[in-house]
Residue, then its C-alpha position, 0 to 999 in steps of 0.5 A: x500500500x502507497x498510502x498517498x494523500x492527493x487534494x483537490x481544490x481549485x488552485x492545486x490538483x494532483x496529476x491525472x495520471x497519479x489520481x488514476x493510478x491510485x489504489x489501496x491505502x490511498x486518499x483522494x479529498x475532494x474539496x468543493x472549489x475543485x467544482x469550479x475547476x475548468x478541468x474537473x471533469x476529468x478529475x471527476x472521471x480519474x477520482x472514479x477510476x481510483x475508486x475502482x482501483x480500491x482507493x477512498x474518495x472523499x468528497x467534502x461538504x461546504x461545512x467541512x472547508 
């Protein structure tokens, strides 16, 4: 297990690369301005494919920023 921490917000954001090859023990936070990202889309869709992997997404509420 890696046990990697990737965060995503609207200014800093792992690469897709990194995110999609994420798996077992790591973590994937999700803040909400990552939502106002031009390209979150496509974080979106890689933060999926690392869940599928076996990797926990968490996605953050409002409160919780």
């Amino acid at each position: 297990m890696s046990g990697a921490l990737h965060v995503i917000d609207d200014d800093n954001a792992p690469a897709l690369g990194d995110l999609r090859d994420a798996g077992p023990g790591d973590l994937i936070c999700i803040c909400p301005a990552a939502t106002t990202r031009r390209d979150f889309p496509k974080y979106w869709e890689a933060a999926g494919v690392a869940m599928a992997r076996g990797a926990i997404v968490s996605v953050l509420n409002r409160e919780e920023s």
